[in-house]
C-alpha positions in Angstrom: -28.8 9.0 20.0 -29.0 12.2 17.9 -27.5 11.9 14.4 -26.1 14.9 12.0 -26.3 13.9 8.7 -25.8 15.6 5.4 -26.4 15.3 1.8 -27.1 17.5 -2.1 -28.9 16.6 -4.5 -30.2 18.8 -7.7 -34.0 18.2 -9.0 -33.1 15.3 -10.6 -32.4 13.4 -7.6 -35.2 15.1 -5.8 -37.8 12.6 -5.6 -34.7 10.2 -4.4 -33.3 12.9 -1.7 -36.9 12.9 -0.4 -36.9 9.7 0.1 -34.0 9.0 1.8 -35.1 11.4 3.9 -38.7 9.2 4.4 -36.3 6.4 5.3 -34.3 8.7 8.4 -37.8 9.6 9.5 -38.6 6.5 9.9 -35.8 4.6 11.3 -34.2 7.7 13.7 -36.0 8.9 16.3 -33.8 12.0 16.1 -31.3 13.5 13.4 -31.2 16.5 11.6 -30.3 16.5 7.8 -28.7 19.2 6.3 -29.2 19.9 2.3 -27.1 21.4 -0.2 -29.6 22.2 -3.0 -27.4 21.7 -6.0 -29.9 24.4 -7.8 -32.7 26.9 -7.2 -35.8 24.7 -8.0 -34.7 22.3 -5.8 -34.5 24.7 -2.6 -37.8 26.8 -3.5 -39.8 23.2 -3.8 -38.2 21.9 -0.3 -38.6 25.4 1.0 -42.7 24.9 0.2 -42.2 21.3 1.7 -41.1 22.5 5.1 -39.9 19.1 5.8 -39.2 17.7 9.2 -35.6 17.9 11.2 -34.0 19.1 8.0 -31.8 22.4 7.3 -31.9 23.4 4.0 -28.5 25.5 2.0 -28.4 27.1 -0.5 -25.6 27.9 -2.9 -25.1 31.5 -2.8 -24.8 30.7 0.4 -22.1 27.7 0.6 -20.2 28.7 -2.7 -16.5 30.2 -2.0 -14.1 31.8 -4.6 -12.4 28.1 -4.2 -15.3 26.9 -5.0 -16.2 28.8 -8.0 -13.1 28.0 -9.1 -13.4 24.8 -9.5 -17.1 24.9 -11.0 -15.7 26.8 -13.6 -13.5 23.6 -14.9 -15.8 20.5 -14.2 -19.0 19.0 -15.3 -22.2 19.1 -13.2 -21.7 15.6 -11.6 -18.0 16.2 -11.2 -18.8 19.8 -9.3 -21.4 17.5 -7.0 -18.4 15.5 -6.0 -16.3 17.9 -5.1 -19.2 19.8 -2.8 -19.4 16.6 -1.2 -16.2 16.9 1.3 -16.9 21.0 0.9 -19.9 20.8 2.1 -19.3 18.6 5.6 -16.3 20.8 6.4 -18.9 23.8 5.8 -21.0 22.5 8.1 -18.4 21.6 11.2 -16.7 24.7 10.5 -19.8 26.9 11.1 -21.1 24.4 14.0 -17.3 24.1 16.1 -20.3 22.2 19.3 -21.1 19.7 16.6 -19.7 16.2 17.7 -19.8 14.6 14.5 -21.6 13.9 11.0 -22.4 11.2 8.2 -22.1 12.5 4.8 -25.2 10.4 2.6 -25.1 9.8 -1.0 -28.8 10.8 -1.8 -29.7 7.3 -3.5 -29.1 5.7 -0.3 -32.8 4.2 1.4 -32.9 3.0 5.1 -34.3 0.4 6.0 -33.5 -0.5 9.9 -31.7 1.9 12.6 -27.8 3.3 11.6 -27.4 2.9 15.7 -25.1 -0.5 14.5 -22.7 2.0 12.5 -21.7 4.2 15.1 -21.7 1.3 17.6 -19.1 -0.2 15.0 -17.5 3.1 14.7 -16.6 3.6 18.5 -14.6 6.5 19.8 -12.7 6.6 15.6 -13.1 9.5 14.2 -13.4 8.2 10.5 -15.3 5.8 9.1 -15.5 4.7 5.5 -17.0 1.6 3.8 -15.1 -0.7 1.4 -17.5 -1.2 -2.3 -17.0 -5.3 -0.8 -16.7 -6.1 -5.2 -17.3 -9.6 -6.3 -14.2 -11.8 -5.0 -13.7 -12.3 -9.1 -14.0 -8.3 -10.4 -12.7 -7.2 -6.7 -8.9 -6.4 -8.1 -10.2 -5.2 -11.4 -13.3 -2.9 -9.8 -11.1 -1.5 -7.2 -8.0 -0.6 -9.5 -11.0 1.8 -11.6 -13.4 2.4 -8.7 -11.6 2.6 -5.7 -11.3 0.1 -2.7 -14.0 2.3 -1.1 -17.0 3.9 -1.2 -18.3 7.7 -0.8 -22.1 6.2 -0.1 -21.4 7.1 3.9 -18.8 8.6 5.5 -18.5 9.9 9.0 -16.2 12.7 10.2 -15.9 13.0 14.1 -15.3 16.9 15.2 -12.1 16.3 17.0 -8.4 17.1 15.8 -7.8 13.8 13.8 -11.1 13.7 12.1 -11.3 17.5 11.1 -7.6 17.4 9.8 -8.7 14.0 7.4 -11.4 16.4 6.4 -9.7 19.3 5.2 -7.1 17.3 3.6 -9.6 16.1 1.5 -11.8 18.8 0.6 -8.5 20.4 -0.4 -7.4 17.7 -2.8 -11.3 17.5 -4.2 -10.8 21.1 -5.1 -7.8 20.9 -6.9 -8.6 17.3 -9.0 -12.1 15.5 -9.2 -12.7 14.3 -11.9 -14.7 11.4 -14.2 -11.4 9.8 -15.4 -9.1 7.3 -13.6 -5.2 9.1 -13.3 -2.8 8.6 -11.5 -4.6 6.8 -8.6 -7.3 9.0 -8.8 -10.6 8.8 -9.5 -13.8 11.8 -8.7 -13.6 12.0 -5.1 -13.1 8.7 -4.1 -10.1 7.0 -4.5 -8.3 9.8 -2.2 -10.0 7.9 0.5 -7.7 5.3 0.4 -4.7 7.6 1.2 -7.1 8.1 4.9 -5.4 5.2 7.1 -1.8 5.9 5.3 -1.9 9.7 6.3 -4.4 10.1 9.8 -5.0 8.0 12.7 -8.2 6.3 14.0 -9.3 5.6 10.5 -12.5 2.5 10.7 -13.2 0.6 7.8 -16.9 -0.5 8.3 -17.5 -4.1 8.7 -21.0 -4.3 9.0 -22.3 -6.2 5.8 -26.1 -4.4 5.6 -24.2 -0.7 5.6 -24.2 0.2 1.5 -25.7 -3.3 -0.2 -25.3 -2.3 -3.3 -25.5 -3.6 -7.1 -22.0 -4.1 -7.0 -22.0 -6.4 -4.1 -25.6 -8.1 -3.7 -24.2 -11.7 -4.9 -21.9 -11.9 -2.3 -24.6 -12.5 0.3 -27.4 -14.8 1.4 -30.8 -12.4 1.7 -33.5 -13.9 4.3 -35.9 -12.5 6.4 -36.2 -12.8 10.0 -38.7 -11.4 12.0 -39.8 -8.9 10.0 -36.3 -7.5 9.5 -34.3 -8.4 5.8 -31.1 -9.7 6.8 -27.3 -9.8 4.5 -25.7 -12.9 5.7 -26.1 -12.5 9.5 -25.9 -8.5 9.6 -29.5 -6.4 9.4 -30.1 -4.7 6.6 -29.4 -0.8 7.6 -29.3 0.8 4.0 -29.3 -0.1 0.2 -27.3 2.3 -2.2 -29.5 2.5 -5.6 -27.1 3.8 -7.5 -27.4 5.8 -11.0 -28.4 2.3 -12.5 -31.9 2.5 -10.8 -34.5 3.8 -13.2 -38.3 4.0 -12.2 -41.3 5.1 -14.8 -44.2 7.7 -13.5 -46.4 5.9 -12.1 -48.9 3.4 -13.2 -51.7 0.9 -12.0 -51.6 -1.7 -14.1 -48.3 -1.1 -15.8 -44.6 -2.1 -14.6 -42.9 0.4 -11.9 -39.3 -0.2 -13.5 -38.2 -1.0 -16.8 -36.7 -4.8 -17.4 -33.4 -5.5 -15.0 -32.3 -7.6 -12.7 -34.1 -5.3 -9.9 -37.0 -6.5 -11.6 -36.7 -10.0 -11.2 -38.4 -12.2 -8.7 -36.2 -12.5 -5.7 -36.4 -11.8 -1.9 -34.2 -8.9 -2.8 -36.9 -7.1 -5.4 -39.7 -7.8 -2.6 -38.1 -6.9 0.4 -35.5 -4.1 -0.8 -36.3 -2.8 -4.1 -40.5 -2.5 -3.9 -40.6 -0.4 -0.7 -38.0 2.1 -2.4 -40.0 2.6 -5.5 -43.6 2.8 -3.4 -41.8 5.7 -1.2 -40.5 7.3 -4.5 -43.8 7.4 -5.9 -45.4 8.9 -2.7 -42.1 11.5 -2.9 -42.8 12.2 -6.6 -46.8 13.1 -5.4 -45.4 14.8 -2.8 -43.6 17.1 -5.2 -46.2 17.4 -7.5 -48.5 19.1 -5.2 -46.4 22.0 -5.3 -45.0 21.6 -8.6 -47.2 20.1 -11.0 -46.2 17.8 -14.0 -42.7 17.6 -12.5 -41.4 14.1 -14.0 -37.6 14.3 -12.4 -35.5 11.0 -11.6 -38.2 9.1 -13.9 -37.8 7.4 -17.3 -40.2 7.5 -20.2 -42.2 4.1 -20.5 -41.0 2.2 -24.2 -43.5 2.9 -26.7 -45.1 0.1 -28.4 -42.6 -0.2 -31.5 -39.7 -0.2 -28.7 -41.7 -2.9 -26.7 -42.0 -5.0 -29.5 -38.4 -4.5 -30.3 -37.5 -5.3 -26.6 -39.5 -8.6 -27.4 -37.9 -9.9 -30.3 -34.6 -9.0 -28.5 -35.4 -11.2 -25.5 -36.6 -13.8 -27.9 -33.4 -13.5 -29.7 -31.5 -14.5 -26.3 -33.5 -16.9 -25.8 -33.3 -18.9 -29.1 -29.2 -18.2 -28.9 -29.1 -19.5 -25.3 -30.9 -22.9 -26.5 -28.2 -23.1 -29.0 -25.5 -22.8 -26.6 -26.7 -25.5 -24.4 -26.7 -27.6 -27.2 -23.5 -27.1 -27.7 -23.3 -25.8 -30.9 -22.7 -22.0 -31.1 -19.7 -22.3 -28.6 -17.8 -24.8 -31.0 -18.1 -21.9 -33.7 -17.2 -19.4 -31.1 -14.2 -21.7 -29.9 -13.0 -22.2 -33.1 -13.8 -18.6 -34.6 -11.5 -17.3 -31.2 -8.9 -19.9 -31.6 -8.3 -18.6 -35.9 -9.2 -14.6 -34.9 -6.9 -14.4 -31.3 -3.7 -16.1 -33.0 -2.5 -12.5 -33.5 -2.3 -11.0 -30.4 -2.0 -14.4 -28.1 0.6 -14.1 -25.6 0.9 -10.1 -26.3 0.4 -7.3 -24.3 -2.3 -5.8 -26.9 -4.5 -8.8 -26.1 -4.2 -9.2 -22.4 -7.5 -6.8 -21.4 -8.9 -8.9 -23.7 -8.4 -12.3 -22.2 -8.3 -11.1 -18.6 -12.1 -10.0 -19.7 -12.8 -13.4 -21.2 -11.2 -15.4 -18.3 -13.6 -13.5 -15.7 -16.4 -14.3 -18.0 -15.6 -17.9 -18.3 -15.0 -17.9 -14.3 -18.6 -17.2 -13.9 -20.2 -19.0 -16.8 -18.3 -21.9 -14.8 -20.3 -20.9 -11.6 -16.4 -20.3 -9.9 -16.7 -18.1 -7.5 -19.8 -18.0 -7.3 -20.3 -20.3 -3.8 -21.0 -18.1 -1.3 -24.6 -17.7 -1.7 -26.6 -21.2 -0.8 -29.4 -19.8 -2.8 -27.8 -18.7 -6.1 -25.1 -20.8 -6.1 -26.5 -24.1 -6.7 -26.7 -25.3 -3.3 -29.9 -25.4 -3.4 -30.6 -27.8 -6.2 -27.6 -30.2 -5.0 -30.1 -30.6 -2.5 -32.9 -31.4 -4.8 -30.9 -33.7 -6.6 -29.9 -35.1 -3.4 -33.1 -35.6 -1.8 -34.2 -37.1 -4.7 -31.4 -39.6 -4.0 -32.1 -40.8 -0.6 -36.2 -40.5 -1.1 -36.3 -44.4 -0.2 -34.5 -44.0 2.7 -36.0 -44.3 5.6 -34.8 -41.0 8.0 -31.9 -40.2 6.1 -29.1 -38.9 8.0 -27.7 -35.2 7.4 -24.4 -33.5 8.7 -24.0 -29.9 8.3 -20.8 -29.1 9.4 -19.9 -25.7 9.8 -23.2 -24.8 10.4 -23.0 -21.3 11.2 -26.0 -19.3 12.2 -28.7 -22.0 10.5 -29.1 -21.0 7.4 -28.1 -24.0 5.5 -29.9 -25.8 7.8 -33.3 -24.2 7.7 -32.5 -25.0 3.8 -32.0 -28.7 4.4 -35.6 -28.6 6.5 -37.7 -27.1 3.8 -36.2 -29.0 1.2 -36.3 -32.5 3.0 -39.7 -31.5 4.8 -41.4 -35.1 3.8 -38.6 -37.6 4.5 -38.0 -36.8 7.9 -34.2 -36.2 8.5 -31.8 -36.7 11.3 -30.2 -33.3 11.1 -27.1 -32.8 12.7 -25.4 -29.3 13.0 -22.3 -28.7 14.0 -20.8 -25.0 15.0 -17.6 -24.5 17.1 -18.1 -20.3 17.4 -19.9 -19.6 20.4 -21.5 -16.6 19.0 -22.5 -18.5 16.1 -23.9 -21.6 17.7 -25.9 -19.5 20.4 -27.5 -17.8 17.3 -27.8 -21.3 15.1 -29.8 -22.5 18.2 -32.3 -19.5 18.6 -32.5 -19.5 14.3 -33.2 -23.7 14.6 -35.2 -23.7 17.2 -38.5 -24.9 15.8 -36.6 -28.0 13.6 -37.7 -31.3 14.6 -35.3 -34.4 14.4 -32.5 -31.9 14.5 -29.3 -32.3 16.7 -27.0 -29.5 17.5 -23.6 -29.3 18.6 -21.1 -26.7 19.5 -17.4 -27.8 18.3 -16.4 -28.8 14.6 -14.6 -31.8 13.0 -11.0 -31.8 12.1 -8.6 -35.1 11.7 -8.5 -35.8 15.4 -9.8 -34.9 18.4 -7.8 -31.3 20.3 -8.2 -27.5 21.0 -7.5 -24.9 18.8 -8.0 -21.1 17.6 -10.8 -20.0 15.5 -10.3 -16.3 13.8 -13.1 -14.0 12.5 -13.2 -10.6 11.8 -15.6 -10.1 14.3 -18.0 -12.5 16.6 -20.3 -14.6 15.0 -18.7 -14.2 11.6 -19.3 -16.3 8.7 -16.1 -16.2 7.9 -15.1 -17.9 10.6 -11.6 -20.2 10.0 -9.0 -22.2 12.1 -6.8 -20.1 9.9 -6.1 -16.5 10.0 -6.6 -15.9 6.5 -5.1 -12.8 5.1 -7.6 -10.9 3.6 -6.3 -7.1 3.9 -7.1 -7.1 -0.1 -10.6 -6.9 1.1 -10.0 -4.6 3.9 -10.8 -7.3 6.1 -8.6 -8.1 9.3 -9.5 -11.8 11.4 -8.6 -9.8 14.4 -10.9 -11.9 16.8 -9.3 -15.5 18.3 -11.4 -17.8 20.5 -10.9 -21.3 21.2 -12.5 -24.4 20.1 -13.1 -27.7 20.4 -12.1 -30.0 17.4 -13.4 -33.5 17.2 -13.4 -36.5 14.3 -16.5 -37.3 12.4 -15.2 -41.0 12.6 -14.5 -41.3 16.5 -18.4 -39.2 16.8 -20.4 -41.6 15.2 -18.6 -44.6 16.5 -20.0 -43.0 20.0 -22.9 -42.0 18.6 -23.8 -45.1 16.9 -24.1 -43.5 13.4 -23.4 -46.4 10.7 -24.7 -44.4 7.8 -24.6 -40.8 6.9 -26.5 -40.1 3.4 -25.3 -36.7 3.2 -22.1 -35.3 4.7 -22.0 -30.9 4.1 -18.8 -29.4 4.5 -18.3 -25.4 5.3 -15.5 -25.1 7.2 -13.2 -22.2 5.2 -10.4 -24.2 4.8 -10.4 -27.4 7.2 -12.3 -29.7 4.6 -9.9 -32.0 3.9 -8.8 -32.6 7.6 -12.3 -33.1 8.4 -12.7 -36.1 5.5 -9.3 -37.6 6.9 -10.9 -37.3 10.3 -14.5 -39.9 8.3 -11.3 -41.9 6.6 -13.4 -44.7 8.2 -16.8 -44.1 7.2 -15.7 -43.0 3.8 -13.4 -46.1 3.2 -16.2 -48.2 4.3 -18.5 -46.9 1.9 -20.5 -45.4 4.6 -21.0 -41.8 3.3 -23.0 -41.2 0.5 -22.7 -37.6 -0.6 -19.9 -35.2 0.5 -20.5 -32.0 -0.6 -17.4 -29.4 0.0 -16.3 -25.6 -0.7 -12.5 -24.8 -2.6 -11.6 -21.6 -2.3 -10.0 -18.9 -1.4 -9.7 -20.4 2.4 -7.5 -23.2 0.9 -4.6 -20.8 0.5 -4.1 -20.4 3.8 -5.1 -24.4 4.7 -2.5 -24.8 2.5 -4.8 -27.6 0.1 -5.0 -28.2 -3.2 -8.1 -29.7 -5.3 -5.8 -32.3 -6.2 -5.7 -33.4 -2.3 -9.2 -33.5 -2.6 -9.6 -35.7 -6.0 -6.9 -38.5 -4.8 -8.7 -38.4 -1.1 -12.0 -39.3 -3.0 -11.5 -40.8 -6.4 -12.2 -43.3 -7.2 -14.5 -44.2 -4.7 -16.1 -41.0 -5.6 -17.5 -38.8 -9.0 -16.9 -35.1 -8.1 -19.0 -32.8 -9.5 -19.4 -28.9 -10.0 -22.3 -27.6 -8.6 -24.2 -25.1 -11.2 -27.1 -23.7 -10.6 -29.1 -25.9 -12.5 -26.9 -29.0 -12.6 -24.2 -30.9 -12.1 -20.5 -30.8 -14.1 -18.1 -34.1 -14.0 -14.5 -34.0 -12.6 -13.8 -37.1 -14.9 -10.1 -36.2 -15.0 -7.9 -34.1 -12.6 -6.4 -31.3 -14.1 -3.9 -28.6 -12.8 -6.8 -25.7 -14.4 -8.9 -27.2 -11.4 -6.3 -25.1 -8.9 -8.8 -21.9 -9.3 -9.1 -20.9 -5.4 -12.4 -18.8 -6.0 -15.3 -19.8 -3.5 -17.3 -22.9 -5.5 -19.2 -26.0 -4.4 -18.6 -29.7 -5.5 -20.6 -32.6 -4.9 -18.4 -36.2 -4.4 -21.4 -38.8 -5.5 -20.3 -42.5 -4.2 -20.4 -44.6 -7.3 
């Protein structure tokens, strides 16, 4: 396939447009990418570069008396966004053969083929990607950002698509600015008025399409033959962002200044590293034809700034050992409790504690259970394995299984003890996948139906084949842009009436993912459970539950006291001692029911 794509960028984003550009090259077999240089340097350097399949622009030649208009009343990066829409209705206006084309922000890097985007896309002819915000800042993010996001958009050539187009070019031109009025903000909150006003608008499911700071935590990152994967999607491209800052380069000294890009994660080796080793061969790349030029990078701190940046970490440090022992929040807590009296209960203060509340929601580690690695999955496991480590092949139900993951998690982690595995996956999609990703684990059983309270047929509903989110519910999650417009059905059995036919007596640990059905599935072990047969149940509340129409109290009475529940953090383990109605919270987290 032969992609049009377009983008501008001004010197400062120079060494980033050239490497988004490294990325096409290397990913697209053919394309052509067309360049508005936002100045002259920019144009005379890439002139000099003569740089494969691109079309460079200049602005003499794009600018219009509309145009100049507007330049007049904005700032620089407000002018770059309204060029944006201008710019991709310059090009299809003056190229009527052209079938279609994919605006790029310029600090977008590819890492795999965009061929699944315009698969996704079909015959539409608009596509535009949702930010995908942290289910706990989502409502807050989108109400100042905007439900979606300029990164990529694509504009098909035909009626529909072309009309979408001008519409808004023509309302970038007469408001686009850095403020947030009136249901406007820059260029991109007119992009949700696209579905309300034009047909054969698609909102991009795809997960690796525009990862992003903003979004990162929602996903599991994993690599699978040689390709970086975002929950079960490829990785296609990675937005930077403004927030991405790289020093000139250095052989012994850092790349990047302290951040979380330059922590140790599968994300800063696999995403983050090749970006700044192709920005460093696009900054030398510049250099050779203009010498000294430092654009896009950040001085390095000197030393009394380093120093400073010590003391400063140190300083967090010493106050974080103080909170864990519990002393700095009572004088915080009671400081809060004399200082808010004021303003409790009154609209000055509500910003305020909506702030706090979403900081508290995360301190908690609410929300924060859709990533097995960075949730605290992963040392429930630990904590559990530690349990059973006298047990002679303990046995392991992952139910709701999915494409593996979890359980490729439970085979590193319980390497030595030898497991009985069993996974259980009622998608086909999925559990064709979970078989090819599992193929290599020993002792492991797989199955393709789930667990419910008895044994019958039913619906499952995803957004699209395969899908994590995957429920016997069709969850309503147009909020997120999300629609569970697939149905298949699927066999639903009982965990009790499997491992009386299976001759199971014991399960050690019994993992629950099943977006909603988790408390049907422990009536369905009220057998094994009452019989003291299951040793660790370890279970999602969520969002899900909404629609399953469950409370966490369901869950406490079904378990207590036969059970502890605990919180999983990411380091540790939080008590349930008492059930309270604050426990309703219906934000994605993890618990762990210990048998006393």
């Amino acid at each position: 396939m032969h992609y049009e794509f377009c983008t501008l960028f001004d010197k400062n984003y120079l060494n980033r447009g050239l490497s988004l550009h490294a990325s096409l090259l290397e990913h697209c077999a053919s394309f052509r990418l067309w360049i508005l240089c936002m100045d002259d340097d920019t144009y005379d350097i890439l002139e000099k570069m003569k740089l494969d399949k691109v079309r460079l622009v200049k602005m003499e030649e794009f600018e219009d008396k509309n145009l100049l208009t507007a330049k007049a009343n904005r700032d620089h990066g407000e002018y770059c966004w309204t060029c944006a829409s201008n710019f991709i209705y310059y090009i299809l206006k003056n190229n009527p053969e052209m079938q279609m084309i994919a605006y790029l922000d310029s600090d977008l890097f590819f890492y795999s083929s965009p061929d699944p985007i315009y698969q996704e896309l079909g015959q539409n002819s608009i596509m535009i990607i949702p930010h995908r915000f942290l289910p706990h800042e989502h409502q807050q993010q989108a109400e100042k950002n905007g439900i979606y996001n300029v990164g990529m958009i694509i504009f098909r050539n035909d009626e529909n698509g072309f009309a979408c187009l001008d519409w808004w070019r023509q309302q970038c031109l007469k408001w686009c600015y850095r403020v947030s009025e009136s249901g406007k903000l820059g260029d991109q909150k007119y992009l949700e008025k696209f579905s309300r006003l034009f047909k054969n608008v698609y909102v991009l499911q795809h997960k690796g399409a525009n990862l992003a700071p903003w979004n990162i935590k929602n996903y599991v990152i994993s690599r699978q033959n040689n390709q970086t994967f975002i929950d079960d999607d490829i990785l296609i491209f990675y937005h930077f962002f403004s927030d991405f800052k790289i020093y000139l380069p250095s052989r012994w000294l850092p790349a990047i200044p302290p951040s979380h890009y330059s922590k140790r994660s599968t994300a800063r080796t696999y995403i983050y590293l090749p970006y700044i080793k192709t920005m460093n061969e696009s900054l030398k790349k510049i250099r050779e034809f203009w010498p000294g030029f430092n654009g896009g990078t950040i001085s390095r701190l000197t030393i009394f700034k380093y120093i400073k940046h010590k003391i400063a970490d140190l300083f967090r440090r010493i106050i974080k050992k103080i909170i864990s022992q519990n002393i700095l929040s009572k004088i915080i807590i009671k400081t809060l409790k004399i200082s808010t009296q004021p303003i409790r209960g009154k609209n000055i203060g509500q910003n305020f504690f909506i702030n706090l509340y979403h900081l508290s929601l995360i301190g908690m580690n609410i929300g924060q259970g859709s990533d097995p690695t960075n949730s605290g999955e992963v040392y429930a496991i630990k904590y559990i394995k530690e349990k059973v480590k006298n047990d002679k092949k303990p046995i392991i139900f992952d139910v709701g299984a999915n494409i593996g993951k979890y359980t490729l998690l439970l085979d590193k982690f319980f390497d030595k003890e030898k497991p009985e595995i069993f996974s259980f996956e009622p998608s086909k999609k999925s559990f064709q996948d979970l078989k090819i990703n599992t193929r290599e684990i020993k002792n492991l059983k797989i199955f393709n139906f789930g667990f419910g309270e008895k044994e019958y047929k039913t619906s499952l509903f995803a957004e699209k084949a395969g899908s994590s989110l995957s429920s016997l519910y069709k969850r309503k999650l147009d909020h997120f842009d999300i629609q569970m417009k697939i149905e298949e059905t699927v066999e639903i059995k009982s965990i009790d009436d499997f491992c009386l036919k299976n001759n199971i007596n014991h399960i050690n640990f019994l993992k629950l993912d099943a977006k909603g059905n988790e408390l049907k599935i422990l009536k369905g072990a009220k057998k094994m459970i009452d019989s003291e047969k299951v040793d660790f149940i370890q279970f999602e509340f969520g969002g899900c539950n909404i629609e399953s129409k469950t409370n966490f109290q369901d869950f406490y009475y079904l378990l207590n006291p036969r059970y502890q529940i605990y919180r999983i953090l990411k380091n540790g383990l939080f008590p349930i001692k008492k059930y309270r109605e604050t426990n309703e919270i219906f934000l994605t987290t993890n618990y762990l029911a210990v048998k006393r």
